[in-house]
C-alpha positions as CSV (number, residue, x, y, z in Angstrom):
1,X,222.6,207.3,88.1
2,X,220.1,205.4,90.9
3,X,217.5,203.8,89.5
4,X,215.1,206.1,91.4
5,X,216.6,209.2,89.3
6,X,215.9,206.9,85.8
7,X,212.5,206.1,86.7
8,X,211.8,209.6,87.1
9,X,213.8,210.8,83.6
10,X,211.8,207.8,82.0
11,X,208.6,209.4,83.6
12,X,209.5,212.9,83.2
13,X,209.8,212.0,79.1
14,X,206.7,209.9,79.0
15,X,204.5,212.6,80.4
16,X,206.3,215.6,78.1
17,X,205.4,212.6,75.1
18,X,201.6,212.2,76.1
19,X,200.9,216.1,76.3
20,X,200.2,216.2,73.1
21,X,198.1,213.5,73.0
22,X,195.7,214.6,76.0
23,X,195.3,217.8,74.4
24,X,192.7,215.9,72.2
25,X,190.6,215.0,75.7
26,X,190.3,219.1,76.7
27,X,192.2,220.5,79.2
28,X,192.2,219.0,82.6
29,X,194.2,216.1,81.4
30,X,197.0,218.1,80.1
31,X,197.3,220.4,82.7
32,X,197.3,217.9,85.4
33,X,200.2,215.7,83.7
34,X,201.8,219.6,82.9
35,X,201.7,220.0,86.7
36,X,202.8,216.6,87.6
37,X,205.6,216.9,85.1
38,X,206.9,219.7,86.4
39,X,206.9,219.1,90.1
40,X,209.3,215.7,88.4
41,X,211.4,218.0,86.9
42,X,211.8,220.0,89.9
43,X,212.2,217.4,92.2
44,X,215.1,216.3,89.6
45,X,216.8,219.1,89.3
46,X,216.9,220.3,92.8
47,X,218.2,216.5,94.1
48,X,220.6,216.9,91.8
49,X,221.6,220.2,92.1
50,X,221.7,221.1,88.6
51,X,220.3,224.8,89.2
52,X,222.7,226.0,86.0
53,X,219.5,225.7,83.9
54,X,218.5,228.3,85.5
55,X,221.4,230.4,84.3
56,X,220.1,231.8,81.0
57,X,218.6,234.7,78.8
58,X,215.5,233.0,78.5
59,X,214.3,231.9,82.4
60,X,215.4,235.9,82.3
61,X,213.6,237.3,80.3
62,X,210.4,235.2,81.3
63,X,210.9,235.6,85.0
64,X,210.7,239.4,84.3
65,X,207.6,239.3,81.9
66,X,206.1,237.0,84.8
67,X,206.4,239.3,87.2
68,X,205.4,241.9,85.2
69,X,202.3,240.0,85.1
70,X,201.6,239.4,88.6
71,X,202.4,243.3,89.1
72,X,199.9,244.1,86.6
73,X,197.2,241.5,88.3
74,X,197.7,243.1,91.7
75,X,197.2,246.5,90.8
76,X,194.0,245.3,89.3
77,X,192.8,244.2,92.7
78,X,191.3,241.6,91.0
79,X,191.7,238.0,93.2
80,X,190.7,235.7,90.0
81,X,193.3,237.7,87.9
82,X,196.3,237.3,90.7
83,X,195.4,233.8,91.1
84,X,195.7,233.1,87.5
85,X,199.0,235.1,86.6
86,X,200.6,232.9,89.1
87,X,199.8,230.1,87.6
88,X,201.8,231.0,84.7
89,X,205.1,230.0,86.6
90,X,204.4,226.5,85.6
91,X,205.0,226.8,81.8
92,X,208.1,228.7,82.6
93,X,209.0,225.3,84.4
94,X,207.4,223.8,81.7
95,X,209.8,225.4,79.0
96,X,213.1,225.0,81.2
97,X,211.8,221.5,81.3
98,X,211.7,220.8,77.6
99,X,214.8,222.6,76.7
100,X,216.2,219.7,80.1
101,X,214.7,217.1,78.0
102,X,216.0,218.1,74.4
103,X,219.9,218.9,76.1
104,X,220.5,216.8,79.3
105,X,218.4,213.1,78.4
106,X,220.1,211.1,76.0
107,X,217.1,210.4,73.7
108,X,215.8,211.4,70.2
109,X,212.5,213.3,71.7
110,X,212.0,215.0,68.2
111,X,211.6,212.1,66.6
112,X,209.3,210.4,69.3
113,X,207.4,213.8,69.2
114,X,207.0,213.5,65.6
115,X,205.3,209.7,65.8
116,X,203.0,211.3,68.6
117,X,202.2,213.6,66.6
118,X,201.0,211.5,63.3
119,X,199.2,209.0,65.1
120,X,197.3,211.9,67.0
121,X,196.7,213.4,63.4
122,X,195.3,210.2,61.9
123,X,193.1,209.6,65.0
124,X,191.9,213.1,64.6
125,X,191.1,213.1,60.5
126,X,189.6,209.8,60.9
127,X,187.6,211.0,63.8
128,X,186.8,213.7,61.3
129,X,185.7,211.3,58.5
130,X,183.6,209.5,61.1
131,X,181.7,212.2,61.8
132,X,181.2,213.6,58.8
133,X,180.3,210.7,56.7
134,X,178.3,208.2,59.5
135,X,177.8,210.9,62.0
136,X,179.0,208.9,64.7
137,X,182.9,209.4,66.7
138,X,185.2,206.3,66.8
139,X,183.7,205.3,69.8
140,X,180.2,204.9,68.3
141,X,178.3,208.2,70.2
142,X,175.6,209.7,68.2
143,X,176.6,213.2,67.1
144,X,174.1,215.6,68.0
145,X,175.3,218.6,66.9
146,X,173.7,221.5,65.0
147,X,176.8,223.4,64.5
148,X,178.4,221.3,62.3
149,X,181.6,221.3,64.2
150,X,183.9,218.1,64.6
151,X,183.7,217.3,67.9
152,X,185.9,215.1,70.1
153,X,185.5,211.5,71.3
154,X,186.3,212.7,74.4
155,X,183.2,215.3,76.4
156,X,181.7,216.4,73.5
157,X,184.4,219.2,73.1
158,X,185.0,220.8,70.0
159,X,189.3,220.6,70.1
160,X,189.4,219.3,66.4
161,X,190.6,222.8,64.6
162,X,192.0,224.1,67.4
163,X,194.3,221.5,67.9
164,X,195.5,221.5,64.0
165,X,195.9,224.7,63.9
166,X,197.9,225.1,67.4
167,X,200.2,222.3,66.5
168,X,200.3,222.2,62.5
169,X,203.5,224.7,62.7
170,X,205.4,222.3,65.3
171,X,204.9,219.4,63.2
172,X,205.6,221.2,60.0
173,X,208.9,221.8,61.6
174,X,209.7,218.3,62.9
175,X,208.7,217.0,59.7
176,X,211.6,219.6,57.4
177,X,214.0,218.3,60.4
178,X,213.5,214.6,59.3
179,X,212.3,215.0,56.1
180,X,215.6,212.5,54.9
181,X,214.9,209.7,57.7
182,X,210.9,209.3,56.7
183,X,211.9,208.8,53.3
184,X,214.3,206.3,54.1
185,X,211.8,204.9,56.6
């Protein structure tokens, strides 16, 4: 293995590990490093020529309900709508590209995923607390807000349920799949 092809795999990981993390900030962050991840992982596997990952129900299956998509747009004969369905292609990549990571890379991404995912969870409930109780975020702005919503360090967004409740079920899940090392731990 060159050390061009682990730099990328170490880069390739890190980005898939701080997606979760930059979903806090809104969405430009996250879907740039999506986009950037994804071109890695297609630079990877095409220099490698390990198309076989391509070889399954799944990329399938999705490459049909894609295109099924994009037929749909285009009989719409609406630009913004055609555009947009096209887009979709990258979270195919995107999946293929986690399923690479979980099978191919010799690391324990669960478990990484996992950490992520509690310290993002602490920074969120105690951005929560902040705001509730001093009415200020971590990073000392005044909250204005008349809604009463939690809003984000980051833009004034207001990501604080919906990122809970997007990823509560993953990390439910990772948490019954190591449930015996965080005790021990």
């Amino acid at each position: 293995m060159t050390a061009v092809k682990k730099n990328l795999n170490k880069l390739l990981i890190l980005s898939v590990l701080l997606i979760p993390i930059l979903l806090v900030t809104g969405p430009f962050l996250p879907d740039l490093l999506l986009s950037i991840s994804v071109l890695i992982f297609l630079f990877l596997i095409i220099g490698e020529k390990e198309l076989n990952i391509f070889k399954n129900y799944f990329f399938y299956f999705s490459l049909f309900f894609l295109l099924v998509i994009i037929l749909n747009s285009i009989y719409s004969e609406n630009l913004k709508s055609i555009i947009s369905s096209i887009g979709f292609f990258r979270f195919l990549i995107f999946n293929l590209m986690i399923v690479f990571v979980l099978n191919y890379l010799n690391i324990d991404f669960r478990f990484k995923l996992f950490q992520i995912l509690i310290v993002t969870y602490c920074y969120l409930f105690l951005e929560f607390f902040s705001q509730v109780f001093f009415g200020k975020t971590l990073i000392q702005d005044v909250v204005h807000n008349s809604t009463r919503l939690v809003l984000s360090s980051f833009h004034y967004e207001e990501v604080f349920s919906s990122y809970i409740v997007r990823i509560y079920p993953l990390f439910v899940g990772l948490y019954y799949i190591f449930k015996e090392k965080i005790s021990k731990l």
